[in-house]
C-alpha positions as CSV (number, residue, x, y, z in Angstrom):
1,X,15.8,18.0,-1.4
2,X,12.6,18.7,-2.6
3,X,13.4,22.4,-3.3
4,X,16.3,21.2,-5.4
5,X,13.5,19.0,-7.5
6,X,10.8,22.0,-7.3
7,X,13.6,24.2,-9.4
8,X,14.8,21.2,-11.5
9,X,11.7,20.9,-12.5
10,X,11.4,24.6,-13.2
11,X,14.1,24.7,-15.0
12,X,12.9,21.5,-17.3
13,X,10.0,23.6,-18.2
14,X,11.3,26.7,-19.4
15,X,13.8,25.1,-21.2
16,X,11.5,23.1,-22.8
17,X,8.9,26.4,-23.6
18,X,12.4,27.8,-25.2
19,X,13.0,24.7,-27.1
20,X,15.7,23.1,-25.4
21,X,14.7,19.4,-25.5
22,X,18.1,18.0,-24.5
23,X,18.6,20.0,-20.8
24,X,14.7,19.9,-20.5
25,X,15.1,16.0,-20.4
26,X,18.0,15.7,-18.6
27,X,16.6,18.5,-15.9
28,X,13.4,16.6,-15.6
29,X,15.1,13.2,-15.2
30,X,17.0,15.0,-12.3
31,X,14.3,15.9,-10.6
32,X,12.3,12.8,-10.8
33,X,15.6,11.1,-9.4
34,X,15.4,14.0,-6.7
35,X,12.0,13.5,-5.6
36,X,12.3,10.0,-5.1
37,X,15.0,10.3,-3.1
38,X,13.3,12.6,-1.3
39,X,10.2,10.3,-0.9
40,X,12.7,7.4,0.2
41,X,14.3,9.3,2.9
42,X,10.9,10.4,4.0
43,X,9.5,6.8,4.1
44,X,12.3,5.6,6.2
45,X,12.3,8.3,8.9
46,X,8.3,8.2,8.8
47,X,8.9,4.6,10.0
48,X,12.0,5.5,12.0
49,X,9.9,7.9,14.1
50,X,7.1,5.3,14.6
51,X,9.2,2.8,16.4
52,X,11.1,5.3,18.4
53,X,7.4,6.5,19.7
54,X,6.6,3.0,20.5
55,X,9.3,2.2,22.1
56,X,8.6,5.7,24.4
57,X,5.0,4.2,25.8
């Protein structure tokens, strides 16, 4: 998921070097959305994985 936001972003800023301000904000605004997802998911398995090793030991 991050990949997909790494070329969003890409994308956002070469279309915005070329002067496409419409797809440069709309790419950028997908990635955003894309990288917190991204953060999201890894919050919940970060937490996920430090009950499961609690409940190891």
């Amino acid at each position: 998921m991050l990949k997909l936001a790494l070329l969003f972003l890409v994308i956002s800023i070469i279309a915005g070097i070329f002067g496409f301000s419409g797809v440069s904000a709309a790419t950028a605004g997908i990635a955003k959305t894309l990288f917190f997802i991204a953060i999201v998911i890894f919050l919940i398995f970060l937490v996920l994985g430090l009950m499961a090793g609690k409940a190891i030991f």
